[in-house]
SEBABA-750980 format. One line per 10 residues: for each residue x, y, z of N, C-alpha, C. Coordinates in nm, 4 decimals. Layout:
% residues N
X,Y,Z,X,Y,Z,X,Y,Z ~ ...
//
This chain:
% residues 173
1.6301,4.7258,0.0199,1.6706,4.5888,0.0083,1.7109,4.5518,-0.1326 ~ 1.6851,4.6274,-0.2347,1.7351,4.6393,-0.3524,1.8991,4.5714,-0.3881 ~ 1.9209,4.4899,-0.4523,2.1212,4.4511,-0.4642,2.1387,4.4953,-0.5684 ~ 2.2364,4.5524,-0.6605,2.2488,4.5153,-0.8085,2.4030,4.4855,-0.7765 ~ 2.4166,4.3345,-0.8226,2.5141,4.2636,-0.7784,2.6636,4.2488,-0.8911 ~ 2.5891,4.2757,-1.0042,2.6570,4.3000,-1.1420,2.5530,4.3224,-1.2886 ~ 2.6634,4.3752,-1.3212,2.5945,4.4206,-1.5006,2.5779,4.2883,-1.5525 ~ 2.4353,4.2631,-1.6498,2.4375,4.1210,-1.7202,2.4123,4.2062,-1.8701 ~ 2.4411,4.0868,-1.9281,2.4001,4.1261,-2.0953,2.2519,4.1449,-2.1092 ~ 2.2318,4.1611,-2.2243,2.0623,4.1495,-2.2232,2.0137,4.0301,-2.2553
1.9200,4.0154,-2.2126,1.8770,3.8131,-2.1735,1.7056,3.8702,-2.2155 ~ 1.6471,3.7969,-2.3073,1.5343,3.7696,-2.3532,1.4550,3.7050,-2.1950 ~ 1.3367,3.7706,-2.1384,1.2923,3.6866,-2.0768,1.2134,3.5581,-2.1127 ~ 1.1413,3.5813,-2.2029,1.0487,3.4645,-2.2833,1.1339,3.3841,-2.3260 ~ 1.2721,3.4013,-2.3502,1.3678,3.2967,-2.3902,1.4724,3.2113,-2.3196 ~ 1.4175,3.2448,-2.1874,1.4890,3.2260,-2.0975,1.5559,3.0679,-2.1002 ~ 1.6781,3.0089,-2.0281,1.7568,2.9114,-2.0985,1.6821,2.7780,-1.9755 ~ 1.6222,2.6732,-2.0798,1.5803,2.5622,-2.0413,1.5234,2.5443,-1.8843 ~ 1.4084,2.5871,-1.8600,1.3368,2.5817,-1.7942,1.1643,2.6020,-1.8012 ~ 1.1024,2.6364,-1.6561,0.9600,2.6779,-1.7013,0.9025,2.7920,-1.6847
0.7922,2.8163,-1.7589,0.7441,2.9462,-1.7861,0.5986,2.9706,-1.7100 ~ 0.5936,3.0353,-1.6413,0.4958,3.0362,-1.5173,0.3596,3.1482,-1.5686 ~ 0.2383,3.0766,-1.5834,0.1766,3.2344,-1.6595,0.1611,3.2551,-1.5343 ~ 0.0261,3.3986,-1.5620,-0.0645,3.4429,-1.4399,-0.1159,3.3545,-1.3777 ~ -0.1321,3.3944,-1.1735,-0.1849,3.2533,-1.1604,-0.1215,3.1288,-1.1202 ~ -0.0012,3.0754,-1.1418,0.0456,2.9499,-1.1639,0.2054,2.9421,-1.1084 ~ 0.2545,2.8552,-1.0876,0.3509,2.8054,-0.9885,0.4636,2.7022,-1.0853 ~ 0.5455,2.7305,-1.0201,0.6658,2.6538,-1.1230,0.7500,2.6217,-1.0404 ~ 0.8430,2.5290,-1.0630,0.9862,2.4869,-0.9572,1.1091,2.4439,-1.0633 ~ 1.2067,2.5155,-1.0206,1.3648,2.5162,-1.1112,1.4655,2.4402,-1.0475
1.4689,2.3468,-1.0756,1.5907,2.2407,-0.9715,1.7003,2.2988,-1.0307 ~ 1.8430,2.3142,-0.9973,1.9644,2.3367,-1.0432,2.0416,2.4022,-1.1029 ~ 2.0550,2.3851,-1.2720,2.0794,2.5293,-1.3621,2.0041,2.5167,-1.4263 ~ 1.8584,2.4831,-1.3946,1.7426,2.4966,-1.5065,1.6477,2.6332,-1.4272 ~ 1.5792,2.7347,-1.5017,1.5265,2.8036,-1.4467,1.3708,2.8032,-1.4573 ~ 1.3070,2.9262,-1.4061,1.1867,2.9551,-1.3641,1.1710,3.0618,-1.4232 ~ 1.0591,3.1006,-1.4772,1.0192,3.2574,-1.5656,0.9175,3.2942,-1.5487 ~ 0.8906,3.4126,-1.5039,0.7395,3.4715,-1.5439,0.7505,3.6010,-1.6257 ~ 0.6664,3.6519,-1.7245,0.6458,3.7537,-1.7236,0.5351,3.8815,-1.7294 ~ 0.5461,4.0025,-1.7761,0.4295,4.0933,-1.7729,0.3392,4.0912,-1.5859
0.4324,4.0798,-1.5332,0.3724,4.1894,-1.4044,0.4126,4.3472,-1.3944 ~ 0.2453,4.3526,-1.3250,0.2454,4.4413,-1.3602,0.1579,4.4694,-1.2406 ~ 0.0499,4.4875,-1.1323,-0.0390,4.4859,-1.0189,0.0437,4.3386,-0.9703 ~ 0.0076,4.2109,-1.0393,0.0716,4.1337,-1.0230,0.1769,4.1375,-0.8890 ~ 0.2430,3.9902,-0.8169,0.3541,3.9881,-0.7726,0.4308,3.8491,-0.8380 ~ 0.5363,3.8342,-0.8506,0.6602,3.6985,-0.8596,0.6554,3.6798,-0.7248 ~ 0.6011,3.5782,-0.6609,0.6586,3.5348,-0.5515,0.7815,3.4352,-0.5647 ~ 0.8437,3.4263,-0.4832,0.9873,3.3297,-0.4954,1.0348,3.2728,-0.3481 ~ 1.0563,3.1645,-0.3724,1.1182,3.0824,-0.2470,1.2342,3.0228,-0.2659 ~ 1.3492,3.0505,-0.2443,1.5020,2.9623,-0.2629,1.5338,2.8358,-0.1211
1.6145,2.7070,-0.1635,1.6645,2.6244,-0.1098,1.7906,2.6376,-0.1445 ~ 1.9043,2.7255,-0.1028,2.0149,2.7864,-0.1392,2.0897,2.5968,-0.1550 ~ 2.0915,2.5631,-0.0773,2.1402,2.3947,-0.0313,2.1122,2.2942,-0.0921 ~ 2.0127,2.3114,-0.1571,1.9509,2.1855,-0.2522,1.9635,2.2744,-0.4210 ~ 2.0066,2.3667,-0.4498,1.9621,2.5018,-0.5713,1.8557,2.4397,-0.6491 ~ 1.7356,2.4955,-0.5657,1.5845,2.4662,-0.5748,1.5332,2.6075,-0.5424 ~ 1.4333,2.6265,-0.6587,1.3559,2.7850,-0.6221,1.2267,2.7120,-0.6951 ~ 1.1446,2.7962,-0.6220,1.0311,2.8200,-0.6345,0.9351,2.8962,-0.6843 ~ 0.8385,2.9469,-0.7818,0.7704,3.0941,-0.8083,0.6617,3.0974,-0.8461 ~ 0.5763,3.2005,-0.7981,0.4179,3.1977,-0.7870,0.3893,3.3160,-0.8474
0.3186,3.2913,-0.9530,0.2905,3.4411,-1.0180,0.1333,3.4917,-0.9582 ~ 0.1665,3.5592,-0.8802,0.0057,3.6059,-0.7699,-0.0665,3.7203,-0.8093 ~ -0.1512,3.7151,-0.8751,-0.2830,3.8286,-0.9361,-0.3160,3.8564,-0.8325 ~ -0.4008,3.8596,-0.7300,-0.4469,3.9175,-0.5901,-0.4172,3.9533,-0.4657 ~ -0.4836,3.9945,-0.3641,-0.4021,3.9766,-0.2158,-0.4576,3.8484,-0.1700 ~ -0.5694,3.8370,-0.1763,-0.6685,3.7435,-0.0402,-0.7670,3.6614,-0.1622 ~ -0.7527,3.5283,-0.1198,-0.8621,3.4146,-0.2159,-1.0055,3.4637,-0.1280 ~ -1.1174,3.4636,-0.2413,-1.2381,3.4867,-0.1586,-1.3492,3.3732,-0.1682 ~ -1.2776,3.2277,-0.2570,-1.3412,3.1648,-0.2353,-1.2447,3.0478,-0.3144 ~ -1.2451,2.9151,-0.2668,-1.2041,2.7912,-0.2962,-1.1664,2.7827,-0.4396
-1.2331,2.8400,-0.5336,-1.2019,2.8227,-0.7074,-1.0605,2.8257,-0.7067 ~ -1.0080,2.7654,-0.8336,-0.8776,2.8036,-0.9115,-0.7849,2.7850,-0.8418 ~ -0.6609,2.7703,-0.8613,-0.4995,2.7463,-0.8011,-0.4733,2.8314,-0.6817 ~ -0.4192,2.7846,-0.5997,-0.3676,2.8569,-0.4623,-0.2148,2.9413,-0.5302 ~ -0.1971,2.9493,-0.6213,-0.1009,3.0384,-0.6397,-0.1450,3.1603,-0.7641 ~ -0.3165,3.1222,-0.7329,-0.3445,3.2811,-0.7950,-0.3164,3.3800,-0.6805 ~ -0.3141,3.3677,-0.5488,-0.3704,3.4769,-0.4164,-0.2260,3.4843,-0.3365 ~ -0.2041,3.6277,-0.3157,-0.1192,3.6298,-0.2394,-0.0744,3.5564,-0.0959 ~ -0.1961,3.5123,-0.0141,-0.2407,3.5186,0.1227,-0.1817,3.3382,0.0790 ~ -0.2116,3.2806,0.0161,-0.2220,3.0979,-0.0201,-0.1175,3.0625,-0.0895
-0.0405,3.1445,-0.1823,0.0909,3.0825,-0.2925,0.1991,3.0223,-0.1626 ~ 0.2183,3.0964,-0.0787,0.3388,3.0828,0.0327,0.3325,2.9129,0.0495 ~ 0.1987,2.8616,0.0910,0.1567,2.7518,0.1296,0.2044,2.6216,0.0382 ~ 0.1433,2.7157,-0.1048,0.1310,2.6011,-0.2021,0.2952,2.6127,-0.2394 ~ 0.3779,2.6976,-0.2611,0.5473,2.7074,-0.2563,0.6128,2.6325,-0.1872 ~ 0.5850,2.6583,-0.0531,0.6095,2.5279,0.0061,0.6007,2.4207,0.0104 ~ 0.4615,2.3295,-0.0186,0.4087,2.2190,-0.0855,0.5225,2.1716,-0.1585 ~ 0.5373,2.2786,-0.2653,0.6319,2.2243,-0.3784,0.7763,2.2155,-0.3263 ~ 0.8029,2.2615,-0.2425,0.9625,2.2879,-0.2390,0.9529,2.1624,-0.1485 ~ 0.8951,2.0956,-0.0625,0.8945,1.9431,0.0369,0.9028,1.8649,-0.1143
0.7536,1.8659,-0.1724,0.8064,1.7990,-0.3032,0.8978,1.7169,-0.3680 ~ 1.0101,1.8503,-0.3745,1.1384,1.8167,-0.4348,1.2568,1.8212,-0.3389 ~ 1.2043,1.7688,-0.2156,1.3155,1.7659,-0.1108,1.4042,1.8618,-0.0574 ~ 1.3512,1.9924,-0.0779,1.4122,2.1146,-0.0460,1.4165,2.1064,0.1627 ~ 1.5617,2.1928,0.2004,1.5783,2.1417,0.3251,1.6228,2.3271,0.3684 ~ 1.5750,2.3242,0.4940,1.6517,2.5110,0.5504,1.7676,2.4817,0.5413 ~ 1.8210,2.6607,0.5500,1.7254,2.7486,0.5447,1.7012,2.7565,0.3622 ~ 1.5545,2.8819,0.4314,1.5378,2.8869,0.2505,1.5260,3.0443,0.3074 ~ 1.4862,3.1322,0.1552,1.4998,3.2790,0.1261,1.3959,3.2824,0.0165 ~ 1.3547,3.4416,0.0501,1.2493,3.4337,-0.0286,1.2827,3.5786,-0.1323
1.1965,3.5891,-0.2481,1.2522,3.7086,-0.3366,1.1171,3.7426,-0.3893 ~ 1.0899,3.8941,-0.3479,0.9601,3.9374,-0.4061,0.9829,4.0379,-0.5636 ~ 0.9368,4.0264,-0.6369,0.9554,4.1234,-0.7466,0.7833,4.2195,-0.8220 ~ 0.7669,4.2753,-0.8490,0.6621,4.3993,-0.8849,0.5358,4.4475,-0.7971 ~ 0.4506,4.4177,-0.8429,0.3594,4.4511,-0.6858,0.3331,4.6595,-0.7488 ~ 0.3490,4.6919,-0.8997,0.3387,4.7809,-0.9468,0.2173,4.8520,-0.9797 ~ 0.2280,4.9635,-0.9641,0.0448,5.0641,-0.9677,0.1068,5.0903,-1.0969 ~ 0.0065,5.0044,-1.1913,0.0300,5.0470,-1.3324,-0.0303,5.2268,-1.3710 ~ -0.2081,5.1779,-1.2849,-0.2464,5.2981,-1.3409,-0.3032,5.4143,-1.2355 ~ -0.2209,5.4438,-1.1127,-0.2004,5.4785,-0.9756,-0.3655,5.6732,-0.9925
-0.3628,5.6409,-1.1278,-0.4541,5.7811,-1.1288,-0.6482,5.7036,-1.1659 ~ -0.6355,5.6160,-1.1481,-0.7519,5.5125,-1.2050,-0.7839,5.4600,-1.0608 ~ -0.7373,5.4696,-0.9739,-0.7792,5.3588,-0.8985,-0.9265,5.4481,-0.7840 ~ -1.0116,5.3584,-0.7753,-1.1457,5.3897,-0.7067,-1.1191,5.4584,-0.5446 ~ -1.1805,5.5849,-0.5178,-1.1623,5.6626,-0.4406,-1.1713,5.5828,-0.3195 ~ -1.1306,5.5668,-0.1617,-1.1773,5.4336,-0.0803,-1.1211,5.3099,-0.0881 ~ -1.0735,5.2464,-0.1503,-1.0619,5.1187,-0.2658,-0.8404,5.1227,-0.2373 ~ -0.8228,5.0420,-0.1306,-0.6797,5.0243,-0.1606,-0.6549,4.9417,-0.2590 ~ -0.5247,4.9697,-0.2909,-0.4278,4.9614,-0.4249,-0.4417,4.7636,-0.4423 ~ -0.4717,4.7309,-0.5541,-0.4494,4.5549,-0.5353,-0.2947,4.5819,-0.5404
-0.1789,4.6508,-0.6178,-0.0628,4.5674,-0.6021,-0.0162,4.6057,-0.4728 ~ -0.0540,4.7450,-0.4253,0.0149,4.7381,-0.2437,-0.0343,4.6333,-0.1268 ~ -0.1660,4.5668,-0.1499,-0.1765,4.4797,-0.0639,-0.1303,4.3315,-0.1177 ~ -0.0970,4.3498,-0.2185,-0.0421,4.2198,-0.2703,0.0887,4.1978,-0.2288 ~ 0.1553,4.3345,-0.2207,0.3004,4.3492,-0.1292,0.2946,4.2886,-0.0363 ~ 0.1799,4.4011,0.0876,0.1717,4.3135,0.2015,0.1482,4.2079,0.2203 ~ 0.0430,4.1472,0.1626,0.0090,4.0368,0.1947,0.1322,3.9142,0.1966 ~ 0.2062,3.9045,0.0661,0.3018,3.8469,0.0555,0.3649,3.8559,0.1939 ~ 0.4469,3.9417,0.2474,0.5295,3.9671,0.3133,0.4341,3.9328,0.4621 ~ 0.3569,3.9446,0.4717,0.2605,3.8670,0.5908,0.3022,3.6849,0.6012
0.2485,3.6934,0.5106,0.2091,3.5219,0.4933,0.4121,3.4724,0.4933 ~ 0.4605,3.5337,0.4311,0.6396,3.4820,0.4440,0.7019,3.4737,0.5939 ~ 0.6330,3.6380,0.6754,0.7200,3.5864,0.7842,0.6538,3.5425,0.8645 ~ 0.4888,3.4801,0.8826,0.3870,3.4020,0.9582,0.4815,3.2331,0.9264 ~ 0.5571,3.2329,0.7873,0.5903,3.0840,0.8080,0.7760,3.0918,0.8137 ~ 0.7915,3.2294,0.8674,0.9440,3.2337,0.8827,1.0252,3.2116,0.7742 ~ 1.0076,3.2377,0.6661,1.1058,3.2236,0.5772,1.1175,3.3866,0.5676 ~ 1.2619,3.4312,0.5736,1.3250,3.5944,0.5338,1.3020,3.6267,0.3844 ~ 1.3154,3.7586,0.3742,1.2627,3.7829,0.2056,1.4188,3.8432,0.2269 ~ 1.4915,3.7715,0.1350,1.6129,3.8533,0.0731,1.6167,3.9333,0.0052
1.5412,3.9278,-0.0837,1.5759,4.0820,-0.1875,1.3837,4.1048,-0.2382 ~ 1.4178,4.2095,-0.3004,1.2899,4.2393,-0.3641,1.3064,4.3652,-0.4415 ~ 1.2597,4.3814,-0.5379,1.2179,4.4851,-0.6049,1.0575,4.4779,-0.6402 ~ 0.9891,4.6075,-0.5703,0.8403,4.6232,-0.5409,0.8101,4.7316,-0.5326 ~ 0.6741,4.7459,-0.5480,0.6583,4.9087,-0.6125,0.6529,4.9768,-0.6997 ~ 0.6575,5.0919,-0.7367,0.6694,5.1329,-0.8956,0.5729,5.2080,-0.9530 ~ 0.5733,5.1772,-1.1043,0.4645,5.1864,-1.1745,0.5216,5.1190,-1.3047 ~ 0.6692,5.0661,-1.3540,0.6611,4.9781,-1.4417,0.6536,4.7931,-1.4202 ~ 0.5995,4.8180,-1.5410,0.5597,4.6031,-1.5524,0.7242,4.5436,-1.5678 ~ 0.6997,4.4534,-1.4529,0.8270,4.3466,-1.4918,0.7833,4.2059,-1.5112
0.9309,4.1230,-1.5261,0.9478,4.0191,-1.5844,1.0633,3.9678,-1.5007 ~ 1.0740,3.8558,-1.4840,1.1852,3.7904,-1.3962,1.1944,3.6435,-1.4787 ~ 1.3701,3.6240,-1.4332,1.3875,3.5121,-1.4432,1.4505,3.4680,-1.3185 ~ 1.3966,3.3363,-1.2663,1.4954,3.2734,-1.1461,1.5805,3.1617,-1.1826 ~ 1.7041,3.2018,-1.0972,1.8566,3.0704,-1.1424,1.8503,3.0698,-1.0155 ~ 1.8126,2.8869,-0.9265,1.8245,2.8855,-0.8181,1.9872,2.8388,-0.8165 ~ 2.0621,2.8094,-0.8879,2.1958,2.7580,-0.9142,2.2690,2.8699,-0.8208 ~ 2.2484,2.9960,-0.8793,2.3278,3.0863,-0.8394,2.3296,3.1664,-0.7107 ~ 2.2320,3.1386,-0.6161,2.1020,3.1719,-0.6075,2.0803,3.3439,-0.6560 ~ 1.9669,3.3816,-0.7581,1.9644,3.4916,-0.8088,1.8401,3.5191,-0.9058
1.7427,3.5957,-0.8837,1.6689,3.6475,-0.9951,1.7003,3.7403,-1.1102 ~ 1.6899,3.7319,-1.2421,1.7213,3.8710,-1.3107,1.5921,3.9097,-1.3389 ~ 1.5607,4.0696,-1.3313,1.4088,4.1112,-1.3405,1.4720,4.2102,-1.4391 ~ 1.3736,4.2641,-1.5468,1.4010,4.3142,-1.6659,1.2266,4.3805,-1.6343 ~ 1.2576,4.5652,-1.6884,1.1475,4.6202,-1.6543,1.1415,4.6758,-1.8150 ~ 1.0083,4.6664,-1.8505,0.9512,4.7750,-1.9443,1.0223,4.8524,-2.0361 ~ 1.0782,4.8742,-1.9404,1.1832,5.0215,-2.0029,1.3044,4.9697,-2.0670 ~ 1.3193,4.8572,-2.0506,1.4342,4.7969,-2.1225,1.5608,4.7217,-1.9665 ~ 1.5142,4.8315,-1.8593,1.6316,4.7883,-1.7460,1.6533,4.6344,-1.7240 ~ 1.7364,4.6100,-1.7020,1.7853,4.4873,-1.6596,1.8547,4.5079,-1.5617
1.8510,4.4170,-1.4174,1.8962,4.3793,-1.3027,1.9144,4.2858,-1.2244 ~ 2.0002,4.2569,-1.1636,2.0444,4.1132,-1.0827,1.9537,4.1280,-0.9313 ~ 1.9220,4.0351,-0.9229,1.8569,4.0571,-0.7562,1.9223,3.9782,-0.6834
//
């Protein structure tokens, strides 16, 4: 499901042009040609929700798969951001269809992990992708998997993420 739709220049993610910056954890919304940023995932996922019709996106930077108890923001947990994305996208008057864009979900340290003990970023994959098509929204693109840390920026204008890995890569989603 991978696109690379065109070559971009190199774009600073932390500098990304007039918008907000989403840490770990936490949820952001980009009306128009203002954007959305997260970076340093890495187990981590970017969740993302587009209103192609209204150019409204959405993004949840999700540390876990499953909340195990009421504490802290619904867009720390994979299983709950979908919910609270949505929340936000009624919010700001977002209308179908919408599209969704997953980005990292990466086994940083795939030789560390406890014998028994599945992967947090592979169920953070799933989970995502559970909870998206339980509320019917399609995942358009994604880049997931791995083992390098990314960084994304979302332009719901265009509709389009650019994710920039570690290594220097840069890509259009």
């Amino acid at each position: 499901m991978i696109t690379l739709t065109e070559s971009l220049p190199a774009v600073d993610p932390v500098a990304a042009p007039e918008g907000a910056v989403v840490g770990m954890g936490d949820l952001g919304v980009a009306p128009g040609d203002r954007t959305v940023t997260t970076v340093g995932l890495g187990s981590c996922l970017a969740s993302s929700i587009f209103s192609p019709a209204q150019q409204l996106a959405v993004l949840a930077h999700c540390m876990l798969p499953a909340r195990d108890q009421g504490d802290g923001p619904l867009s720390t947990d994979a299983d709950t951001a979908v919910p609270a994305l949505m929340t936000l996208l009624r919010e700001h008057g977002a209308a179908s269809p919408l599209a969704a864009a997953r980005v990292c979900g990466a086994s940083m340290f795939p030789g560390i992990a406890s014998v028994g003990k599945p992967v947090i970023a592979a169920q953070n994959i799933a989970v995502a992708l559970q909870t998206r098509a339980a509320a019917g929204i399609p995942v358009r693109t994604e880049d997931v998997g791995g083992r390098l840390c990314r960084s994304v920026i979302v332009e719901p204008a265009r509709p389009r993420i650019v994710m920039h890995s570690i290594r220097g890569r840069q890509r259009c989603l």
